[in-house]
N, C-alpha and C positions, 0 to 999 in steps of 0.2 A: 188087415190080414197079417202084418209080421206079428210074428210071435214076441219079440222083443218088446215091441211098442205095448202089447197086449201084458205082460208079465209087469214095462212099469206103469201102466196105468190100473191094474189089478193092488202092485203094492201102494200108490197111492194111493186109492180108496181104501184100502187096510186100514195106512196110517192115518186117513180123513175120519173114518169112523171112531178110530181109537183114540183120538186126540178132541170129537164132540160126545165118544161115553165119560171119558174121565170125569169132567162135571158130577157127572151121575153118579156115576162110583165114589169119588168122594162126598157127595151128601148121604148117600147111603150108609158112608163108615162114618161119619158123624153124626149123624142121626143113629146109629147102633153103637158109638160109642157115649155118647148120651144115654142112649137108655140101661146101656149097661152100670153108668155112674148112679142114674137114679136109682137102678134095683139094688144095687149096692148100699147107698145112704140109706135106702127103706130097710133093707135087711140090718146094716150097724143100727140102724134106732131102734128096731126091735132085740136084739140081740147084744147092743153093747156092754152089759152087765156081765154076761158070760166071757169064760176067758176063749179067745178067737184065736184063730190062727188064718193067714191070708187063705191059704188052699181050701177050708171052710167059705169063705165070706166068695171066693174065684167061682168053685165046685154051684157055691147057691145063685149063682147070675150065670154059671152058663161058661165061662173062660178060664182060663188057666192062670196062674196066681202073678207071674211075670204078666202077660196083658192085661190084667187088674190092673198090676202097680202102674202100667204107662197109660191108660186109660184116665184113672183116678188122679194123676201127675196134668195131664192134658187136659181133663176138663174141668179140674177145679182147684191146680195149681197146689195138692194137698197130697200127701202121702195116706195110708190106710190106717196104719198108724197112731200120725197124729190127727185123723180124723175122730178116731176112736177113743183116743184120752182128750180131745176136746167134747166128747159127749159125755164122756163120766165126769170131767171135772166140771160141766155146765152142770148135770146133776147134783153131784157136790153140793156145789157152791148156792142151788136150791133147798136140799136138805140142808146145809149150817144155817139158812134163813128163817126154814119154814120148821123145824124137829130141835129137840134137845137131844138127841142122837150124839153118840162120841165120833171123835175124828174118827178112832181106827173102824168101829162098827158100819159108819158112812164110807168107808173106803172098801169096804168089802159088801156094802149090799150094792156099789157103783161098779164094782166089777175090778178095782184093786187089791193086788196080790197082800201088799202091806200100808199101814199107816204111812211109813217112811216114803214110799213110791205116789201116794197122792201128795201129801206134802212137798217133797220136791218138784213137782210138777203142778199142783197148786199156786205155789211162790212164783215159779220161775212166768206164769200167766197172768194171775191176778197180781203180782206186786206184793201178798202176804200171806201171813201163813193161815193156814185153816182155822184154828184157833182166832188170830187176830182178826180175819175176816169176818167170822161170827159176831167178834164183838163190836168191832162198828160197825155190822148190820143192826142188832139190838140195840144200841147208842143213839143209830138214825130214825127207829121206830118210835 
């Protein structure tokens, strides 16, 4: 019957409840930050040919372009970014294998602004430049 007694046994049950939701609450935001990473990487594979802007790629999964970036940081240790020129340069570097295609015509159906921009970013990945890439592909065939 004191009120006193009654107020803190009222806040511990609070803090007893609050402290066995958390669990919950955290698999909930990681299981939602997962699915937002996958809708993401589904959306870049479809899309990474086009030229992207994060607030596109946020707006298409649903979040805002800052929880993107911590999202896509957290669950797959990658920025948006360079998930994105990792998919045109794996394109790439399929096109110099598979097409007689020119570098620069290969960098703009991959979604490169210029020849110069896959190149530098081609080397800085594979170890060579677009060009030489090609040729010891067709050397090893």
């Amino acid at each position: 019957g004191d009120p006193l007694v009654a107020e803190a046994l009222l806040r511990a049950l609070v803090a007893a409840l609050a402290v066995t939701r958390a669990p919950d609450d955290a698999r909930g935001t990681a299981a939602a930050h997962r699915q937002v990473a996958a809708a993401a990487e589904r959306y870049l594979q479809e899309h990474f040919r086009e030229p992207l802007t994060a607030a596109e790629v946020a707006a298409a999964v649903g979040v805002s372009p800052s929880h993107l970036h911590r999202i896509l940081r957290a669950e797959t240790g990658s920025t948006l970014v360079s998930r994105v020129h990792r998919l045109r340069l794996d394109a790439a570097a399929h096109l110099l294998r598979e097409s007689d295609q020119t570098v620069l015509a290969i960098a703009h159906v991959v979604g490169f602004a210029s020849e110069s921009h896959l190149t530098r970013l081609f080397t800085r990945h594979f170890g060579c430049a677009p060009g030489r890439y090609r040729d010891a592909c067709w050397k090893a065939a």
